[in-house]
VMD Tcl script that draws the C-alpha trace (Angstrom):
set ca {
  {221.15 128.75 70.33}
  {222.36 131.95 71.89}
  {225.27 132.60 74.19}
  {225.79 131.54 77.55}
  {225.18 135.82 78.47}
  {223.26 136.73 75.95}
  {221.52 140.25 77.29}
  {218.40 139.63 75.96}
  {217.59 136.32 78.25}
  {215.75 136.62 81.26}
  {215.28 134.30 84.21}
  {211.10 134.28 83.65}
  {208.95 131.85 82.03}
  {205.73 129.98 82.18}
  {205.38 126.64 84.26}
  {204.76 123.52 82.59}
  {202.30 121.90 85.21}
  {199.26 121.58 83.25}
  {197.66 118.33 84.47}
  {198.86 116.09 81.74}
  {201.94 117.58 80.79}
  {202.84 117.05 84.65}
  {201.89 113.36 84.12}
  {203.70 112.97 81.25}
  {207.09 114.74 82.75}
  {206.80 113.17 86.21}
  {206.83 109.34 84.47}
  {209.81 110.34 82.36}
  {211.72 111.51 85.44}
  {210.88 108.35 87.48}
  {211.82 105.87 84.71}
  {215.45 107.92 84.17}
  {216.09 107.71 88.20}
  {217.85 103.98 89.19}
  {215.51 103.86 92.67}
  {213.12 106.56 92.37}
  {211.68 106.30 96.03}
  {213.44 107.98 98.89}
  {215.76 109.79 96.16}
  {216.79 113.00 97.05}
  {216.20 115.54 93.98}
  {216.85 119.37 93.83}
  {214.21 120.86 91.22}
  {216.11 123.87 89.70}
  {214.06 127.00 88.85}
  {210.59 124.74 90.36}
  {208.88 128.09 89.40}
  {205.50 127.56 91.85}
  {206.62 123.62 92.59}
  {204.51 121.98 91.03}
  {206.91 118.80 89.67}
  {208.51 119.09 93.54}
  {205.11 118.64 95.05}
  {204.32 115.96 92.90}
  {207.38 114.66 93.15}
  {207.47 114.53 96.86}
  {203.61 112.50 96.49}
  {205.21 110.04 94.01}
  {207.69 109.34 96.95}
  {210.76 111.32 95.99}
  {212.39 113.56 98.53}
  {211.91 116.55 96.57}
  {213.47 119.87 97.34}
  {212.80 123.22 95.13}
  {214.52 126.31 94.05}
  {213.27 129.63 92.69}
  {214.22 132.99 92.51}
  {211.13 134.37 91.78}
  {209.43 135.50 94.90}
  {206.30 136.01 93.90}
  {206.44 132.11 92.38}
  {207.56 130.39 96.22}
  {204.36 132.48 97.93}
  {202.31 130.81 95.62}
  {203.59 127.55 96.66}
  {203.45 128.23 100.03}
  {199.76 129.43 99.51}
  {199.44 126.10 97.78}
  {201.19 123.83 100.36}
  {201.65 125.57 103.40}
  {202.48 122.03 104.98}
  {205.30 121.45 102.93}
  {206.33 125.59 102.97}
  {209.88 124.51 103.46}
  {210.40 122.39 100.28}
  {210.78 125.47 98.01}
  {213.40 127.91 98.78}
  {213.95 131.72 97.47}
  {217.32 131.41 95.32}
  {219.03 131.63 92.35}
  {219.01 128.31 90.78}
  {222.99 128.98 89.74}
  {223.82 129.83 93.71}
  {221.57 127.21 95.81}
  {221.89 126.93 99.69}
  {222.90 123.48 99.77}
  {226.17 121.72 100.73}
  {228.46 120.07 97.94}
  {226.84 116.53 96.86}
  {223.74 116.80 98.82}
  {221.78 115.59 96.61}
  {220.91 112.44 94.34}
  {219.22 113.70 91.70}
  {218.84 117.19 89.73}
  {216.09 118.23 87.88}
  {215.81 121.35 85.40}
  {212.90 121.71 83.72}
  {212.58 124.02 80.92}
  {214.87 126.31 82.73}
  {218.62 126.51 81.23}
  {216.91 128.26 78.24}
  {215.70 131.23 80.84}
  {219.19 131.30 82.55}
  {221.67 134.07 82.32}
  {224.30 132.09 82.26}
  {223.51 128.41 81.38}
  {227.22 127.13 81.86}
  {226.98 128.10 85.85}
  {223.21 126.47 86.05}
  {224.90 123.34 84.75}
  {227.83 123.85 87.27}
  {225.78 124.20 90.01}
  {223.40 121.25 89.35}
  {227.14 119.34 89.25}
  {227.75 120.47 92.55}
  {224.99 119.95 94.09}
  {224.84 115.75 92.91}
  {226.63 113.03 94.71}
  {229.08 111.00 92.25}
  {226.93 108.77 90.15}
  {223.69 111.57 90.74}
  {221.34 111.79 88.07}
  {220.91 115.15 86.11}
  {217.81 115.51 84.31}
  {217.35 118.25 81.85}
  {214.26 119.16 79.42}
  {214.55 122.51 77.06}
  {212.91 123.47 73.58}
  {213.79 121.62 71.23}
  {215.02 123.54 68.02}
  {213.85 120.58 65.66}
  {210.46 121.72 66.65}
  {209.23 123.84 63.83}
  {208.21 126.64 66.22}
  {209.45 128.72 68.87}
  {206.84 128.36 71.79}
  {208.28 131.19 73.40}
  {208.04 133.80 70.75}
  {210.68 136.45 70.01}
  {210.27 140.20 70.40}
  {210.20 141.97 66.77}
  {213.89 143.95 67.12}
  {213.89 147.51 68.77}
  {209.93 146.62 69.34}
  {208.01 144.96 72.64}
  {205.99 143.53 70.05}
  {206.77 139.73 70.31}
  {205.97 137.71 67.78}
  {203.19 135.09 67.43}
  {204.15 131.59 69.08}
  {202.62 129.86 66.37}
  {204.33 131.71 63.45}
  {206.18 128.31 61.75}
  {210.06 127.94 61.33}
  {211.60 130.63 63.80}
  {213.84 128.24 65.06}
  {215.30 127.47 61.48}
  {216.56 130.82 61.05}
  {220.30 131.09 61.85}
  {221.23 132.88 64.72}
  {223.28 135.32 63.12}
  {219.96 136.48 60.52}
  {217.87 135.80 63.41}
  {219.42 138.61 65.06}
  {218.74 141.31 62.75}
  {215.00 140.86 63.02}
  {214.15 139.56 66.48}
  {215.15 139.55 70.43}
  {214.91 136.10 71.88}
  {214.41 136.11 75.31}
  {215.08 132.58 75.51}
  {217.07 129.75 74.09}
  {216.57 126.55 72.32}
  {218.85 123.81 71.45}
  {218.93 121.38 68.66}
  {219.38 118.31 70.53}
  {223.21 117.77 70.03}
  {224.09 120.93 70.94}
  {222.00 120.30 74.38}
  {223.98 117.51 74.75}
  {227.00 119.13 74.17}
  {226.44 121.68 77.30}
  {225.72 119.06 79.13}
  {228.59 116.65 78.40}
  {230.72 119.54 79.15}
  {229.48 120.19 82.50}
  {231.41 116.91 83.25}
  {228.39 114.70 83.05}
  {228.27 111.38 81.11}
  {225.40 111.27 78.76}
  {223.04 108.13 79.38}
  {219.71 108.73 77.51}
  {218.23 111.10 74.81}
  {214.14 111.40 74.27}
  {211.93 113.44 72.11}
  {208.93 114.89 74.64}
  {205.91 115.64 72.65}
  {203.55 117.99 74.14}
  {200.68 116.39 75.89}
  {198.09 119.27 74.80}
  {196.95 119.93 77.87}
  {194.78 123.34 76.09}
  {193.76 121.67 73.04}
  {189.91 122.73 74.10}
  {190.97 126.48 75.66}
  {188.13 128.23 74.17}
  {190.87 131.18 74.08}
  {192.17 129.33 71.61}
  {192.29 130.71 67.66}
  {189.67 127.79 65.94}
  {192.34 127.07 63.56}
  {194.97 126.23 65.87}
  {192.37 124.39 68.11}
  {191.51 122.20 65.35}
  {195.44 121.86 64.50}
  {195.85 120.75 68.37}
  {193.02 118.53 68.61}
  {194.19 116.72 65.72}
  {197.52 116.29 67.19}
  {196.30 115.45 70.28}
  {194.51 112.30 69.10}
  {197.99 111.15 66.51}
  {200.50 112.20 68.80}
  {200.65 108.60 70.95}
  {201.21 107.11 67.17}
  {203.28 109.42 65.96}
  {205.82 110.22 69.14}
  {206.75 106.35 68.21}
  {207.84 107.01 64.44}
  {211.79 107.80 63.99}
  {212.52 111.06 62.50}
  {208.62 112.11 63.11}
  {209.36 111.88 66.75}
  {212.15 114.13 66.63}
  {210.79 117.41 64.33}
  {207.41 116.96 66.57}
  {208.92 116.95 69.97}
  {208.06 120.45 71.94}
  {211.10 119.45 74.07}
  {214.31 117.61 73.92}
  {215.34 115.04 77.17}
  {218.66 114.62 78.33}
  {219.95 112.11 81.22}
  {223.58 112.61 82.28}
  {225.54 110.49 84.97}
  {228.10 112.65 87.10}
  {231.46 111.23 87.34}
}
mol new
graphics top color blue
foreach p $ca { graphics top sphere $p radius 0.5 }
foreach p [lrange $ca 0 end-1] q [lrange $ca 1 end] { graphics top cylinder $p $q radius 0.2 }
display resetview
């Protein structure tokens, strides 16, 4: 894990709204909310909204933030009914009153902030007492970093699927490679979060659903790899210890005081 302002991190990243994954996230969020319909959520960094417009169909009152313009204009393209859901801001400085809101929600997006302290903060502020935070980030267990790293004093990044990245200690790490985003073994994502003065209620291990295990771009090697993990994953997402070095993603619920 890097430092709260570590230079190399930058607020960018992919969205995670692939078809199944979506499926998969949106039924984790419902099951960690206590009365998911009519709950008011903030989605943190919603990228192009995708979990707050599905959100908002699964009967949530769902309300986005991202500072990426080009992101909310393709939401707006997208939705141009619900235009007003997603908002242009940084995620660590949202437009919103203290304790407007029920629920937060920040989905693979702590890793991609400058300062992941002050996203935490903010989420804090933004939740009633008793609000649910939701958080999902890589999960360092995981035997590679999905992001890649850039090679040091190179734009070259590194292959995703080059195995054990994460393993590497920080300090070693940082002689050969830039990250330009974090991951957490799952204790020390816990850690941030109990510290942003929430209570910690649940822990889960979120597999990747595999949503391009047929991509024709695709090396065949790795689409044989992800087929095959396609079809065991259900099984072995179930198995202690297995569950936990397989996970793409770590899940934390915390309880504001």
């Amino acid at each position: 894990m890097t430092t709260e302002r570590e230079p190399t991190i930058r607020p960018d990243g992919a969205d995670t709204s692939f078809p199944k994954t979506l499926a998969k996230r949106t039924r984790l969020i419902l099951d960690a909310l206590p009365d998911p319909n009519g709950t008011r959520l903030i989605d943190l960094g919603c990228g192009a909204g995708g979990y707050t417009l599905a959100l908002l169909e699964l009967g949530l009152d769902a309300t986005g933030v991202e500072i990426d313009d080009a992101k909310v204009e393709e939401f707006r393209r997208r939705a141009p009914d619900r235009a007003d859901r997603v908002t242009l801001a940084d995620l660590a400085d949202a437009p919103f009153p203290d304790a407007s809101f029920d629920a937060a929600l920040l989905n693979e997006v702590i890793e991609h902030a400058p300062d992941e302290r002050a996203a935490l903060a903010e989420a804090r502020r933004l939740l009633k007492p008793g609000g649910t935070l939701i958080v999902f980030a890589p999960n360092r267990l995981y035997p590679f970093e999905t992001h890649g790293v850039y090679r040091k004093n190179s734009d070259r990044r590194l292959p995703f699927h080059t195995p054990f990245v994460p393993y590497v200690p920080n300090a070693l790490a940082r002689r050969w490679w830039r990250p330009w985003a974090r991951n957490y073994f799952p204790w020390e994502l816990r850690a941030l979060v109990r510290e942003a003065g929430f209570r910690i209620e649940k822990t889960a291990y979120v597999w990747q659903a595999f949503d391009g295990a047929y991509s024709p771009t695709m090396p065949a090697p790795l689409r044989f790899v992800a087929k095959l993990a396609q079809a065991v994953a259900p099984f072995a997402e179930r198995l202690p210890l297995v569950n936990r070095f397989g996970a793409v993603s770590t899940m934390v619920v915390g309880r504001r005081g």
